[in-house]
C-alpha positions, 0 to 999 in steps of 0.5 A: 500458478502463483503470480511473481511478486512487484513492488511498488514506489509510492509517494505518501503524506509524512503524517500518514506514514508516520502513522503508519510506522508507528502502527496506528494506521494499517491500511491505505486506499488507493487508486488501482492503477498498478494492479495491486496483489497480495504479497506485493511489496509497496515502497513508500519514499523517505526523505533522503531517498530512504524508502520503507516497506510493507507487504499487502496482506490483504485487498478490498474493493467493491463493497463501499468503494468509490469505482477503481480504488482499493484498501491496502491491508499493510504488515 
């Protein structure tokens, strides 16, 4: 049976995300402690508590990996 989805608030540096936005930077690396997966939802904060969304297509882990972070695919 396929896991319900979650979001997730997340804080992110105004340069990242600006990246991020502007589709020059599709992935993020972070510490796996929400136990991320994929077609989970990760809210990053605006100023002005507006917030934007992506959706996780894809996880890696292991293979080049420092122990307990992952690489978030981002659409």
């Amino acid at each position: 049976m396929k896991q319900p989805t979650r979001s997730h608030d997340l804080k992110i540096q105004e340069c990242y995300l600006d990246n991020l936005m502007l589709g020059r930077k599709t992935a993020e690396i972070r510490y796996n402690d929400r136990d991320y997966q994929v077609g989970d939802t990760i809210r990053f904060s605006l100023k002005a508590n507006n917030k934007i969304s992506y959706i996780i297509t894809h996880i890696h882990s292991g293979l080049g990996m420092q122990e307990g972070y992952v690489v978030l695919s981002l659409k």
